[in-house]
C-alpha positions, 0 to 999 in steps of 0.5 A: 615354231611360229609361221614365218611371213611368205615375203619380208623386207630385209634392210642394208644397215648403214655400216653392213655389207650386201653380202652380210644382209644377205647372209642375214636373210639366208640364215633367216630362211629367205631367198632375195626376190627382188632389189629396190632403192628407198631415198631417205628424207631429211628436213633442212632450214633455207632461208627460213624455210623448211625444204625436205631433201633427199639425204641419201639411198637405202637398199632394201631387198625383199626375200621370199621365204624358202620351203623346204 
């Protein structure tokens, strides 16, 4: 079996619970160390001028793999 990486970032898709990211990183072989928050940008046109807001929040966790 190939190493698995010690710490890896698990993303919450846009139509996939928490609950289901993290099933998905438990069948994974990970274990949720820690919640953060990434804004997603978007370039938008005003007045002629191109402004980047902020488009929405993304929920990411970072999982720690599991020994056994």
């Amino acid at each position: 079996m190939a190493d698995k990486k010690k710490k890896q970032r698990f993303y919450v898709e846009e139509n996939e619970s928490i609950d289901a990211c993290l099933d998905r990183m438990k069948d994974n072989g990970y274990m949720p160390v820690r919640r953060m928050e990434e804004p997603v940008l978007k370039e938008v046109k005003k007045n002629g001028k191109i402004e980047i807001e902020v488009s929405h929040q993304r929920i990411v966790f970072e999982g720690k793999l599991l020994e056994d």
